[in-house]
C-alpha positions as CSV (number, residue, x, y, z in Angstrom):
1,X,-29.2,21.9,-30.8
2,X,-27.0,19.5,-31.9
3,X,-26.7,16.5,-30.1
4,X,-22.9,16.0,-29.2
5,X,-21.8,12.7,-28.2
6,X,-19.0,11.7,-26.6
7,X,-17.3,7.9,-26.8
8,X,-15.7,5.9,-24.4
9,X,-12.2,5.6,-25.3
10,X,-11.0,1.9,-25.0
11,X,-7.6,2.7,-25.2
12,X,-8.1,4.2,-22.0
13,X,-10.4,1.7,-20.5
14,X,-7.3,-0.8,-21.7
15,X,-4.9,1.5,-19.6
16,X,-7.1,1.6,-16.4
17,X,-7.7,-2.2,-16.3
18,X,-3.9,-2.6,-16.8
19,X,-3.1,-0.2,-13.4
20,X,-5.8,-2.0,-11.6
21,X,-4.0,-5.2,-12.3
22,X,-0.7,-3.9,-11.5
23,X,-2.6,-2.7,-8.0
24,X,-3.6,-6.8,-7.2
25,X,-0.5,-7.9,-7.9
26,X,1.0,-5.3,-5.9
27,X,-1.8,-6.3,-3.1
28,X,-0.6,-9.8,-3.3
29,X,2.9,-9.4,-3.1
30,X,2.3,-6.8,0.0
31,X,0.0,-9.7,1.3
32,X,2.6,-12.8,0.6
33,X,6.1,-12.0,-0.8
34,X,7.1,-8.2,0.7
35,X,10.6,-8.7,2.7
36,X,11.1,-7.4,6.4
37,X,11.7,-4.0,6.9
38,X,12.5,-1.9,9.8
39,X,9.4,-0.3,10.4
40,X,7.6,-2.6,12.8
41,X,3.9,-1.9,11.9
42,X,4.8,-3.1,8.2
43,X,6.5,-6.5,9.3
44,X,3.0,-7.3,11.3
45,X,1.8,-10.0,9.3
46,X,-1.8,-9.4,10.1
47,X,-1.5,-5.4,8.9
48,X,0.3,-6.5,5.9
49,X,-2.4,-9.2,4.9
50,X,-4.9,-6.5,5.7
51,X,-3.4,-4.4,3.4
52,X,-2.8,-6.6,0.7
53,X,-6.0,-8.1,1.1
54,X,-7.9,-4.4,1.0
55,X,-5.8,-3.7,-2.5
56,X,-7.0,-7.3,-4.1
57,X,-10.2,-6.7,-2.9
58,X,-10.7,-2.8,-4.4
59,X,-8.7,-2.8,-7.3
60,X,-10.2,-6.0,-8.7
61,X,-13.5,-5.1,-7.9
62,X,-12.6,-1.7,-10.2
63,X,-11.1,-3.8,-13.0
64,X,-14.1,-5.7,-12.9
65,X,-16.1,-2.6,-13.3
66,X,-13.9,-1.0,-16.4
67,X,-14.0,-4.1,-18.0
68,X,-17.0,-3.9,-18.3
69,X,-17.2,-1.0,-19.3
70,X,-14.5,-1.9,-22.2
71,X,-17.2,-4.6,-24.0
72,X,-20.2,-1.5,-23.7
73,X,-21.3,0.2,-27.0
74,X,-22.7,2.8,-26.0
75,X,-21.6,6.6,-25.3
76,X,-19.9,8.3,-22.5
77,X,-21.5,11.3,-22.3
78,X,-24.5,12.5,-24.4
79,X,-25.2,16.5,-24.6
80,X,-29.1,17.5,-25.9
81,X,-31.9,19.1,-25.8
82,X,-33.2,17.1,-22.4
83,X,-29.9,17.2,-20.5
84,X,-26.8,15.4,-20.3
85,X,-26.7,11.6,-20.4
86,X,-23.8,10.4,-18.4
87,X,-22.2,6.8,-19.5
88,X,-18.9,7.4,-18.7
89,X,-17.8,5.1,-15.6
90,X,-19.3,2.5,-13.4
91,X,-21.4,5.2,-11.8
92,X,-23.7,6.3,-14.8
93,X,-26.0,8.8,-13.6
94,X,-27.8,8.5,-16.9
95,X,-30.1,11.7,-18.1
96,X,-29.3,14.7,-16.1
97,X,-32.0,17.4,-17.2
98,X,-31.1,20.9,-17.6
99,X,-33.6,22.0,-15.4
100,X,-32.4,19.9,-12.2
101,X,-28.3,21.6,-13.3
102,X,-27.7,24.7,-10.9
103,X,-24.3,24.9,-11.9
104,X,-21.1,22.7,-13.5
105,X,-18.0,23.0,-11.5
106,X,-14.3,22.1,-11.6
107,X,-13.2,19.5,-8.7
108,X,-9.9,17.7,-7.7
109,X,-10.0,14.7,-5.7
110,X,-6.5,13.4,-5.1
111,X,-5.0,14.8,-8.5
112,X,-7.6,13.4,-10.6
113,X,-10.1,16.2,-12.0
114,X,-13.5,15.3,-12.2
115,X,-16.6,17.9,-13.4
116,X,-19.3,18.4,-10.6
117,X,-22.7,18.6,-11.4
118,X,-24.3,20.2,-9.0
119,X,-28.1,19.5,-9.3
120,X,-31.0,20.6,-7.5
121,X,-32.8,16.8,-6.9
122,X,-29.5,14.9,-5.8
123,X,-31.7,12.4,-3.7
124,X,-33.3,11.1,-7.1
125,X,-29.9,10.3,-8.2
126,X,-28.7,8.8,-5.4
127,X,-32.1,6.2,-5.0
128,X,-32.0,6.0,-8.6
129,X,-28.8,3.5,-8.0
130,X,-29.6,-0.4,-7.2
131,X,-26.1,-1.6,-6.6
132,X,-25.6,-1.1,-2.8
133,X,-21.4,-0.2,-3.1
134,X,-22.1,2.1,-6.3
135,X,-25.4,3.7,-3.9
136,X,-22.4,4.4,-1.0
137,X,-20.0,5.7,-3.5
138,X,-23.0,8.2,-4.9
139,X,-24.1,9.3,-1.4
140,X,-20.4,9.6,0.0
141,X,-19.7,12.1,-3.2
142,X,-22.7,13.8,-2.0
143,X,-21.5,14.5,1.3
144,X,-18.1,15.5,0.5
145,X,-18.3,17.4,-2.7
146,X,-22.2,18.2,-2.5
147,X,-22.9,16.7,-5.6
148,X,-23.6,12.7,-6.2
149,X,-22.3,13.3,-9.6
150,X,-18.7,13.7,-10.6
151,X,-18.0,13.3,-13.9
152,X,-14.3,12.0,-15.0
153,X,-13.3,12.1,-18.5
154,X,-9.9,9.2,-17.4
155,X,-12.3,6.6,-19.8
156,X,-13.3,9.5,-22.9
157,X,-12.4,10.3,-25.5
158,X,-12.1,13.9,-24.9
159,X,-9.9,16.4,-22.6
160,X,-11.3,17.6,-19.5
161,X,-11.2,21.4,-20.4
162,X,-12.8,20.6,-23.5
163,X,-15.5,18.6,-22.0
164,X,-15.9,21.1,-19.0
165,X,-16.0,23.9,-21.8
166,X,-18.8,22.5,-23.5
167,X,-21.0,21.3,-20.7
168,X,-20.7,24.8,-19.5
169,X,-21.8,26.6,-22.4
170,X,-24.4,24.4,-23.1
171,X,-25.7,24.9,-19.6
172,X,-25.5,28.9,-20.0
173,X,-27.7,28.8,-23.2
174,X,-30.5,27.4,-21.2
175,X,-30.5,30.1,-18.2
């Protein structure tokens, strides 16, 4: 086979840094500047700080993680003989071998599609992360969509379908 590869699109990753900042300043002004309204919950200044506070706090720690991302130069995704080698976000799951794939599926999580690898070892991929929020983020995928990896093609250059397409068929030729 052909090995396919698949390259992070910076254009994207330029976008998604750009609506994460947009997010912190939006956290900040919630937090600081946001004028009295009359619902009473949002005047309390301690659930308003809260809230800013939570949005500084988690979209800067994800424009962190794109940026990253943006100065990488390696794939996103890499289709072979062993497996697939997923690069695409902060959550790489690195080589997935065709013989741990039971099946590739569709999934929408809050109207972002994302390709769900369902794999027959999903404990090795889980353990196999060192960072203790990207660990939480694996094993709360796991328990929700029974799969720790979700694969999202936002920083690729590449449609969905298209990608989904390809993983699948590349998965049937090997069952």
């Amino acid at each position: 086979m052909e090995e396919k590869i698949i390259e992070i699109s910076k254009i994207k990753i330029i976008g998604l840094i750009g609506l994460s900042l947009i997010f912190v300043f939006l956290g900040i002004w919630i937090a600081y500047y946001a004028p009295i309204v009359n619902v009473e919950i949002l005047n309390n200044n301690i659930f308003r700080k809260s809230i800013g506070f939570l949005s500084i706090i988690f979209f800067g720690g994800m424009g962190i993680l794109i940026t990253k991302k943006l100065f990488e130069n390696k794939y996103g995704i890499k289709i072979n003989d062993e497996g697939i080698y997923d690069n695409s976000s902060s959550i790489n799951s690195g080589l997935i071998k065709w013989e741990n794939i039971e099946s590739i599926e569709k999934s929408k999580v809050v109207n972002q599609n994302f390709i769900r690898v369902i794999v027959n070892n999903p404990n090795d991929f889980i353990d196999k992360q060192k960072n203790i929020l990207t660990r939480k983020n694996v094993e709360t995928n796991f328990k929700k969509f029974g799969s720790p990896i979700q694969i999202s093609t936002n920083g690729l250059k590449i449609k969905f379908e298209e990608l989904y397409k390809i993983m699948t068929s590349e998965l049937n030729k090997r069952k």
